[in-house]
BALOBA-1460 file (C-alpha; in Angstrom, 3 decimals):
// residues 220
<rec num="1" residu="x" x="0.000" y="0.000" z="0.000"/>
<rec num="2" residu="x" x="1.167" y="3.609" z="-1.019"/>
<rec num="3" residu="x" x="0.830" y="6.075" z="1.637"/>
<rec num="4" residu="x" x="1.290" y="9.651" z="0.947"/>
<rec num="5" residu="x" x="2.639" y="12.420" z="3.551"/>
<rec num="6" residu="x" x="1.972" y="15.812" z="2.432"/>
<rec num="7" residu="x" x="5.059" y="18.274" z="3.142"/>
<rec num="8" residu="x" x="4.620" y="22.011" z="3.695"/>
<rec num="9" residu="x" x="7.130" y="24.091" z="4.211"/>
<rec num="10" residu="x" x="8.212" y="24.655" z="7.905"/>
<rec num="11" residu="x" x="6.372" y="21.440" z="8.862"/>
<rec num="12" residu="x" x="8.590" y="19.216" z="11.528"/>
<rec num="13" residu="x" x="6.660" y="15.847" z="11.763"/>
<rec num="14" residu="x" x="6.831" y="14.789" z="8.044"/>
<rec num="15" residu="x" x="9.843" y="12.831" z="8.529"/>
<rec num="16" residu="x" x="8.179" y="11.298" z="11.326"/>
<rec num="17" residu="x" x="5.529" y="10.438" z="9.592"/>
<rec num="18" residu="x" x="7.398" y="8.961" z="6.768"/>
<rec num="19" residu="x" x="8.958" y="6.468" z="9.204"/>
<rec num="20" residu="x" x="5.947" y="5.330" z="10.794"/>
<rec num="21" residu="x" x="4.634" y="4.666" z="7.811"/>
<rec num="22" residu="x" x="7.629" y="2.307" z="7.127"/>
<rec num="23" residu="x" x="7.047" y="0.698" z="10.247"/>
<rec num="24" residu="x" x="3.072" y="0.052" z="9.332"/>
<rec num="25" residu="x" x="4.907" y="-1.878" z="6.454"/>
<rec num="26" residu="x" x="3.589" y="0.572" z="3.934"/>
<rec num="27" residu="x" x="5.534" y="2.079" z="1.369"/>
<rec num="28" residu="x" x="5.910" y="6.239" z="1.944"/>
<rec num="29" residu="x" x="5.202" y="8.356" z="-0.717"/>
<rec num="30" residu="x" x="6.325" y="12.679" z="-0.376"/>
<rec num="31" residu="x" x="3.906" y="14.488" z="-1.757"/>
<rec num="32" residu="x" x="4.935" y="18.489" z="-1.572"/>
<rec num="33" residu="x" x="2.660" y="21.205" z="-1.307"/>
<rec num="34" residu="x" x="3.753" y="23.144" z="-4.422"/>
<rec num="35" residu="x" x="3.065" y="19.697" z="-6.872"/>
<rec num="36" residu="x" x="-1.078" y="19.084" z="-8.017"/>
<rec num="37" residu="x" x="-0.143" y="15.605" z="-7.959"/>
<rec num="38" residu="x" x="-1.072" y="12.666" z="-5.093"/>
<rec num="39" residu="x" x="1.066" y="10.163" z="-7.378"/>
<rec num="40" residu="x" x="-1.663" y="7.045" z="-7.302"/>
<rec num="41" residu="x" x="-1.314" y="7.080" z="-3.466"/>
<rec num="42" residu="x" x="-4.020" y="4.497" z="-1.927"/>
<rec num="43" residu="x" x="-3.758" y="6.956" z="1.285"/>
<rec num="44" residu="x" x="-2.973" y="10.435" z="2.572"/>
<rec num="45" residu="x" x="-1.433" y="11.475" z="5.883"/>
<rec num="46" residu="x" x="-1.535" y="15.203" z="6.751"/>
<rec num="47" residu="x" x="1.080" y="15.213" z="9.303"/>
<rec num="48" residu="x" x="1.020" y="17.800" z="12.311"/>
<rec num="49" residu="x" x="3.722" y="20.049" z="12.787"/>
<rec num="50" residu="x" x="3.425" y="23.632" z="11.500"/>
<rec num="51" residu="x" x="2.843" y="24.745" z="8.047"/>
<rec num="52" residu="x" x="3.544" y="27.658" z="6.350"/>
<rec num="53" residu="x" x="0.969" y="30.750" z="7.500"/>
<rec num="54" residu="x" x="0.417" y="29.600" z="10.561"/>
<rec num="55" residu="x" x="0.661" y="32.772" z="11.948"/>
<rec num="56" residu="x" x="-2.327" y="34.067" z="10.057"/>
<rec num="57" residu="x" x="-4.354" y="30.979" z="11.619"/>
<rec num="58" residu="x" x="-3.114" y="27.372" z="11.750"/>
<rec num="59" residu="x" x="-3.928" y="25.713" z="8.382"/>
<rec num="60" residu="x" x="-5.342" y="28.933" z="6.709"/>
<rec num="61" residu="x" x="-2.881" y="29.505" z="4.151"/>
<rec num="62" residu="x" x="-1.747" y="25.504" z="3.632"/>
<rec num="63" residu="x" x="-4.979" y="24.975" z="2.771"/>
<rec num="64" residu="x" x="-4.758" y="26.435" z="-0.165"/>
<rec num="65" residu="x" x="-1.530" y="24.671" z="-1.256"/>
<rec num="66" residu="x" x="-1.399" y="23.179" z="-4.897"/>
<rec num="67" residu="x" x="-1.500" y="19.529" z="-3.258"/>
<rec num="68" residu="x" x="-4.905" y="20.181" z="-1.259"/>
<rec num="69" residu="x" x="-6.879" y="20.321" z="-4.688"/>
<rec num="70" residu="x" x="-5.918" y="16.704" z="-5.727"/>
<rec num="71" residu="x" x="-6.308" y="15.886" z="-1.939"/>
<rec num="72" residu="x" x="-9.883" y="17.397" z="-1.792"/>
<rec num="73" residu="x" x="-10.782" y="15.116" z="-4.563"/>
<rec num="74" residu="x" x="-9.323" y="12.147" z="-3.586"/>
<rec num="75" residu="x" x="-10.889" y="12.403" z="-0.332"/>
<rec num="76" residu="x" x="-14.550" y="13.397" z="-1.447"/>
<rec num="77" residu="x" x="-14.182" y="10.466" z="-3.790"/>
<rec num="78" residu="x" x="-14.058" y="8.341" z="-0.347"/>
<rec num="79" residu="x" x="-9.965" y="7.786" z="-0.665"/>
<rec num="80" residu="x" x="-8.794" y="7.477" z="3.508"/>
<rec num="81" residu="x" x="-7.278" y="10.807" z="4.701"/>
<rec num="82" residu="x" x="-5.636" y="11.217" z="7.868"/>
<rec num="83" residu="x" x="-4.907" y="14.683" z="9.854"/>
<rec num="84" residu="x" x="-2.494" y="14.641" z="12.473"/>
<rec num="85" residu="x" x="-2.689" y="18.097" z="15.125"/>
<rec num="86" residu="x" x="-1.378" y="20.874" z="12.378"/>
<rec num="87" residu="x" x="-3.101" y="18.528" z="9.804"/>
<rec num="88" residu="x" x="-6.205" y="18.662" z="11.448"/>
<rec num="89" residu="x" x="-6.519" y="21.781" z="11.645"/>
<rec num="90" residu="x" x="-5.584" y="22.083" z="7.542"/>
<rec num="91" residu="x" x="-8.745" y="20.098" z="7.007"/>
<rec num="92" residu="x" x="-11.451" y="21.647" z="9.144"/>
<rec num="93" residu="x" x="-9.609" y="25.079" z="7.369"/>
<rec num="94" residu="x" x="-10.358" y="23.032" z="3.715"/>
<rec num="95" residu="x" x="-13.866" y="22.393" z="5.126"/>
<rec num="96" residu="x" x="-13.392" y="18.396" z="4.781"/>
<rec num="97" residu="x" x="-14.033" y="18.125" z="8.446"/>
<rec num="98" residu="x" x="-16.595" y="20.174" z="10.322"/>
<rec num="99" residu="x" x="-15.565" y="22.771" z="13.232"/>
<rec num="100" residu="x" x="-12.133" y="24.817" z="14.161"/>
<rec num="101" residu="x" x="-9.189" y="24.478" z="16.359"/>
<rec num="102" residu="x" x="-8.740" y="27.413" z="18.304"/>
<rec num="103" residu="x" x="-6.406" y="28.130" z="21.442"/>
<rec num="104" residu="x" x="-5.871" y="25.934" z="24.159"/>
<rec num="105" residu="x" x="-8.118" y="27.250" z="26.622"/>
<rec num="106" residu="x" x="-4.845" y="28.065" z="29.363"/>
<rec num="107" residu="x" x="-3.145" y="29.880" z="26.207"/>
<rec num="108" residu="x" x="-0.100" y="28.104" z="26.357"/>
<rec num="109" residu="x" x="1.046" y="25.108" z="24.315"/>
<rec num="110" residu="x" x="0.621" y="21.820" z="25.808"/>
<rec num="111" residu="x" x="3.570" y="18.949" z="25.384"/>
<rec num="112" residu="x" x="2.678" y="15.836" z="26.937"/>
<rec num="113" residu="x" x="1.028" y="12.536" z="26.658"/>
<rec num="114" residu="x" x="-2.761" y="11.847" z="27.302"/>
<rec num="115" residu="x" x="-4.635" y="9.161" z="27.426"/>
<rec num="116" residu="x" x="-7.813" y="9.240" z="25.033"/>
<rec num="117" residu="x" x="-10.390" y="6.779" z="24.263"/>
<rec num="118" residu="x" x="-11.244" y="4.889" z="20.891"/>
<rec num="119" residu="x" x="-15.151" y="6.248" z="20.785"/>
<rec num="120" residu="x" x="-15.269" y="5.133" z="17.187"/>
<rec num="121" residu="x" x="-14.354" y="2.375" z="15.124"/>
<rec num="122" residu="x" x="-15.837" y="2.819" z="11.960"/>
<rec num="123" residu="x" x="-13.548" y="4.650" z="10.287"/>
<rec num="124" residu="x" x="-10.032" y="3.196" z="8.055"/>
<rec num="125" residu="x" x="-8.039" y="4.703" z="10.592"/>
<rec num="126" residu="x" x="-9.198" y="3.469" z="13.754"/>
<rec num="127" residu="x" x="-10.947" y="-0.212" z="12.198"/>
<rec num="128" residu="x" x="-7.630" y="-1.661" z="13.622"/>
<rec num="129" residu="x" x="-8.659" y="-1.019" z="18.093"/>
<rec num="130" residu="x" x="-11.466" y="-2.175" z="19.684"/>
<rec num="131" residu="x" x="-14.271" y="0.713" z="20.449"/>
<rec num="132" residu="x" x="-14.327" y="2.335" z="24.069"/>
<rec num="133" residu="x" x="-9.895" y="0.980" z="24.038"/>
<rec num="134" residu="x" x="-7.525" y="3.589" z="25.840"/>
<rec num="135" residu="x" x="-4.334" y="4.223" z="24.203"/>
<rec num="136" residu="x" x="-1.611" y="6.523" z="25.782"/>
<rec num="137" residu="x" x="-0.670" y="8.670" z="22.866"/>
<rec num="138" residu="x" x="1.519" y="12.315" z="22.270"/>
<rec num="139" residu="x" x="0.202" y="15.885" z="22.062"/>
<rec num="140" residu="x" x="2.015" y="18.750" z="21.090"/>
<rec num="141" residu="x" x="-0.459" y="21.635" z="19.978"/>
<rec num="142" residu="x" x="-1.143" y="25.547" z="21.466"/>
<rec num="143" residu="x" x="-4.750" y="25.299" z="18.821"/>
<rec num="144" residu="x" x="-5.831" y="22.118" z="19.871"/>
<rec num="145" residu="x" x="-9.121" y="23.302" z="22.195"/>
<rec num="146" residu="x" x="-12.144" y="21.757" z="19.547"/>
<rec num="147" residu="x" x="-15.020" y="24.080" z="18.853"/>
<rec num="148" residu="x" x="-17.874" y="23.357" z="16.873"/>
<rec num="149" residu="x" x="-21.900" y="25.074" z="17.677"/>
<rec num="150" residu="x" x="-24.141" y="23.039" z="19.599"/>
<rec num="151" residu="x" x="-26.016" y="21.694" z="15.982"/>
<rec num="152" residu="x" x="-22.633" y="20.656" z="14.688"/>
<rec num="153" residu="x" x="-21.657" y="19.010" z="18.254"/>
<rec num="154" residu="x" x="-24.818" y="17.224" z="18.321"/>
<rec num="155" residu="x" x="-24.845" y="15.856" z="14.651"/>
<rec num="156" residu="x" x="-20.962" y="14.177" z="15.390"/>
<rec num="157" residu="x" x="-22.385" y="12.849" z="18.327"/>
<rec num="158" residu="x" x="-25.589" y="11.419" z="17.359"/>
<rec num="159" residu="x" x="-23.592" y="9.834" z="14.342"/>
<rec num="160" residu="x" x="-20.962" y="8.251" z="16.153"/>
<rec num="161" residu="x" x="-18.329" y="10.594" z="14.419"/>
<rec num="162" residu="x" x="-16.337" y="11.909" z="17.302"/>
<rec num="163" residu="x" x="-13.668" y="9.382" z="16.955"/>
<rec num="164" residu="x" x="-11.267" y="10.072" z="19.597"/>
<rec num="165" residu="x" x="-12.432" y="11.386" z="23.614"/>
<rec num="166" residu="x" x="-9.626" y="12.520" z="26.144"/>
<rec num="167" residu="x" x="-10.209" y="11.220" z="29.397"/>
<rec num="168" residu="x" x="-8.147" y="13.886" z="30.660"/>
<rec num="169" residu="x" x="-8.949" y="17.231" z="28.708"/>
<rec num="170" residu="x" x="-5.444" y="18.913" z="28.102"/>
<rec num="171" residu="x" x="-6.875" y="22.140" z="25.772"/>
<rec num="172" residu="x" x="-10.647" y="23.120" z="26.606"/>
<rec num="173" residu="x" x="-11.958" y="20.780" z="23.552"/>
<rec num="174" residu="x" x="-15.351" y="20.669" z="23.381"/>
<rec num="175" residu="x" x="-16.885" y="17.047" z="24.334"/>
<rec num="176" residu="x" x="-13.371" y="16.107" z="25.255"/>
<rec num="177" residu="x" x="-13.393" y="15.791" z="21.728"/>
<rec num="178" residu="x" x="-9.589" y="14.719" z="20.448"/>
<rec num="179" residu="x" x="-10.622" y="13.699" z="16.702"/>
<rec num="180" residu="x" x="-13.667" y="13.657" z="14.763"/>
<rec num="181" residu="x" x="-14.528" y="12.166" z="10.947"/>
<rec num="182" residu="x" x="-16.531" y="13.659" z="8.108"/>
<rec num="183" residu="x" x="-19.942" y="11.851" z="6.848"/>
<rec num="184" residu="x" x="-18.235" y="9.323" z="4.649"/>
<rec num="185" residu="x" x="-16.403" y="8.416" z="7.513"/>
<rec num="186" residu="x" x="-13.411" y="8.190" z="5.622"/>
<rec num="187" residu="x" x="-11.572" y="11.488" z="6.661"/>
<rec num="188" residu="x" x="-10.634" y="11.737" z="9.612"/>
<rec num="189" residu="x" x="-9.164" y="14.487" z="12.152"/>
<rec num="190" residu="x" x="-6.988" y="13.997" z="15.546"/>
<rec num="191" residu="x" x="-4.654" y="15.860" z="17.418"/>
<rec num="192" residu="x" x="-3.063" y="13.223" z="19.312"/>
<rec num="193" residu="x" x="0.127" y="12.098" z="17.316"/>
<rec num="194" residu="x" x="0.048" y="8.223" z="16.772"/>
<rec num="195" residu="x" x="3.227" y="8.750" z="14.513"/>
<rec num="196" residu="x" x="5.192" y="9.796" z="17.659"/>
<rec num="197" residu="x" x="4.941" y="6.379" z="18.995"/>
<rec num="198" residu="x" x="5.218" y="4.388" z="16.497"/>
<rec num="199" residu="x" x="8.681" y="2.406" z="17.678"/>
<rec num="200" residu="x" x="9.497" y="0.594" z="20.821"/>
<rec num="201" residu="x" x="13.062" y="3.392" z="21.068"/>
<rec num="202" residu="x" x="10.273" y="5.870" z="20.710"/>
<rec num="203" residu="x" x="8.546" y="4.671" z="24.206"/>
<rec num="204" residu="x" x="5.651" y="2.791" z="23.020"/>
<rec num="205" residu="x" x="5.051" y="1.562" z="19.642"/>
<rec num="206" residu="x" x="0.683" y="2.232" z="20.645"/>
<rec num="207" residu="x" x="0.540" y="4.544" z="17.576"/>
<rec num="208" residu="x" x="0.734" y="2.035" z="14.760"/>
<rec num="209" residu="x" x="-2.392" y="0.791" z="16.141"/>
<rec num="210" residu="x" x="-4.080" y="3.701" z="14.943"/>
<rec num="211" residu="x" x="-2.135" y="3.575" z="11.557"/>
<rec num="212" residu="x" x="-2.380" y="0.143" z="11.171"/>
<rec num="213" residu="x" x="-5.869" y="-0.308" z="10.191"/>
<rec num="214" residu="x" x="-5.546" y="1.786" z="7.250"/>
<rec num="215" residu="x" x="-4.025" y="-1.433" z="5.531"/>
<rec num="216" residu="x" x="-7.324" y="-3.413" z="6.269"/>
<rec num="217" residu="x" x="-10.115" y="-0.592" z="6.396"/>
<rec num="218" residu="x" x="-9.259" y="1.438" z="3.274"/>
<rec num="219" residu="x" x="-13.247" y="1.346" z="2.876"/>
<rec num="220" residu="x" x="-14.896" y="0.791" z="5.279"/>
């Protein structure tokens, strides 16, 4: 399976993502921002980090990057996107997830790990854990506090699309909320980063759980 990581400039968790993607035994593709062109990936991580014109808003500016439009299509076609913190936010900006990431509610960036709850299986990304499992994973985000208005809150709940829950809010989030997925089910949005422990040297190798199931629940 073909795996593509988008690169922006600035962005510091490509790489990372790259290599946990070697370690899910898939092959990693580069796609950079500046090329129209997915290259026949099967998948599409949006890795976290920071991208260019972040200090506008986080994600405003990537957004509009030459890869997105490809990206955009691929994933309203029902292709499996992932978006990891930074990411995330890139794709509620590119309206393929609903909501915003705004400032953690203490206004200062939080570095640490959490522990969050699968509250959704039904997705490619998380068809790989078992639904209501706790996995220890890595934040690193100051815009990771999850807003959305009450209608919007209630539709991802009612539809079983909040996909992540912190058990131990670390931003203000809304719902505990730590990642959601659009209707299709098929994109999907979290700010913990799975990528971060994705080898044993690394701590805890819990991430490729998450990454994992993209090689069995492409469509789910």
């Amino acid at each position: 399976m073909r795996i593509g990581v988008a690169i922006f400039p600035g962005s510091n968790c490509d790489r990372d993502a790259l290599f946990a993607v070697e370690q899910m035994g898939a092959d990693p593709v580069e796609l950079w921002h500046a090329d129209a062109d997915l290259k026949a990936v099967d998948a599409v991580i949006v890795p976290g980090g920071f991208s260019y014109g972040d200090y506008l808003r986080p994600g405003a500016i990537a957004r509009f990057a030459k890869v997105m439009g490809p990206l955009e299509e691929f994933a309203r076609a029902g292709g499996p996107v992932l978006g990891i913190c930074n990411g995330f936010q890139v794709l509620t900006e590119a309206h393929l997830l609903p909501g915003a990431l705004l400032r953690n509610i203490d206004m200062r960036f939080v570095c640490r790990r959490v522990r969050v709850r699968v509250e959704s299986t039904e997705t490619p990304w998380t068809s790989g854990c078992e639904s209501g499992e706790e996995l220890m994973l890595p934040v690193a985000h100051n815009e990771g506090n999850y807003f959305a208005d009450e209608a919007t809150l209630k539709e991802l709940e009612d539809e079983g699309r909040v996909v992540l829950r912190y058990l131990k809010n670390p931003n203000g989030s809304a719902n505990d909320i730590a990642g959601v997925c659009n209707e299709g089910r098929n994109v999907v949005g979290i700010m913990p980063h799975p990528e971060r422990v994705s080898d044993p040297v690394l701590g805890s190798e819990k991430g490729l759980k998450i990454l994992r199931s993209v090689l069995v629940g492409a469509r789910i």
